[in-house]
N, C-alpha and C positions, 0 to 999 in steps of 0.2 A: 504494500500500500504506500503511493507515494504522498505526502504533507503537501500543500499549496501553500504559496508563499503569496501576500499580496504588494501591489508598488503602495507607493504612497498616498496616493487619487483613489485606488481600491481602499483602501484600508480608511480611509476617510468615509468612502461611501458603509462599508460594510460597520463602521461604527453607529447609525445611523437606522441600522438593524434594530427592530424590536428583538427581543428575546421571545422563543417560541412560536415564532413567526413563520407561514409558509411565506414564503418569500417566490415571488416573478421574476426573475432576472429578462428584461425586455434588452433584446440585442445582444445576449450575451457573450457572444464570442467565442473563447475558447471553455467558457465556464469557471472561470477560476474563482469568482466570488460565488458563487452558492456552492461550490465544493469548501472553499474556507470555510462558508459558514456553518457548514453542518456538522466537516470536522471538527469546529470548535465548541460546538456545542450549544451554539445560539441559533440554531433552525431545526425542526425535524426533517426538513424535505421542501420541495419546489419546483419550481418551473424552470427551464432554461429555454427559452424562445427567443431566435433569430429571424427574420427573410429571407437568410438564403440557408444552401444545404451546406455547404462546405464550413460554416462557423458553426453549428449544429453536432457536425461530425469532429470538428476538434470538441465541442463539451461532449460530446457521449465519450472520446478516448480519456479527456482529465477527469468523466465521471469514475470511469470503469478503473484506470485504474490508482485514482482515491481507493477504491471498494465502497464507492456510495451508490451506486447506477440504481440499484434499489429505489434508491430516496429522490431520484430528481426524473423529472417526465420532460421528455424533451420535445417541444414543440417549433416546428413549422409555420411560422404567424407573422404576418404583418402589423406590424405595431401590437396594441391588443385584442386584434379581429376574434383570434381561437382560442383566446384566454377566457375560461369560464371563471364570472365573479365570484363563484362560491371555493375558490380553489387557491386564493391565497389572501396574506392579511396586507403584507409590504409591497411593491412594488418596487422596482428597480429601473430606472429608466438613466442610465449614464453613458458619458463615452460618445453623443450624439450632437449635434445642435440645438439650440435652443428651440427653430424651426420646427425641426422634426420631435421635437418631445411634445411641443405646442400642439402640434398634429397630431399626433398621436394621443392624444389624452382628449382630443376635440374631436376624434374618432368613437372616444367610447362611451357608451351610452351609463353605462353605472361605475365609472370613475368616481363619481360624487360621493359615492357611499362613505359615510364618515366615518366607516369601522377602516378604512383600507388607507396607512400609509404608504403614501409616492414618496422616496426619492428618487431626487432626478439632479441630473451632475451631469449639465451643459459643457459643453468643448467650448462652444461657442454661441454670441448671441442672446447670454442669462438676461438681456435685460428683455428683450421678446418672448421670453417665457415668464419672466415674473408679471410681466403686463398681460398676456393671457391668462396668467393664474388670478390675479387681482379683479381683473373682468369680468370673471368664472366666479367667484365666491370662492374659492378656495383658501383655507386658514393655514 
């Protein structure tokens, strides 16, 4: 079983993380923050959802071998089209533009739910998304 190690911008985001939380990893890339989080004990399981297949297929190889593939369901999604609301509490939406998290969240129809922490850790653009979020009602 290999440890995941996170950079500094991960490790910020994943501090950020409720405890016990299913957590979304929206874009995830290789997977490296919801294999941290599980091995460390702050998530039971979660999502890792990309748009495309090849980012998808690097989290299914850093799922499997963590030894966590068990715990994390790997989706196929465009923003959070395939993401079912009842299937996690956090969200993760980093690593993107402010543009496309803005879209993304303007995309989904039960984002609002007050039970369900977003973060979201703009590359670029954070001030286009705080003004969408302010727009939005979002606290």
């Amino acid at each position: 079983m290999s440890r995941i190690k996170l950079d500094a911008r991960l490790s910020a985001v994943a501090s950020m993380v409720r405890e016990n939380s299913r957590v979304a990893d929206i874009g995830t890339d290789h997977g490296y923050l919801l294999a941290w989080l599980i091995q460390n004990g702050i998530s039971p399981g979660g999502i890792a959802a990309d748009i495309n297949k090849g980012p998808l297929e690097n989290a299914r190889k850093t799922v499997s071998e963590a030894g966590i593939a068990d715990k994390v369901e790997l989706v196929l999604s465009d923003g959070l089209k395939n993401i079912d609301e009842n299937s996690c509490d956090d969200i993760v939406i980093a690593g993107m533009g402010g543009n496309l998290i803005s879209d993304i969240l303007a995309d989904c129809q039960w984002i609002k739910n007050k039970d369900i922490h977003i973060i979201a850790q703009p590359m670029t653009h954070a001030e286009v998304l705080r003004e969408y979020l302010i727009k939005n009602g979002f606290k």
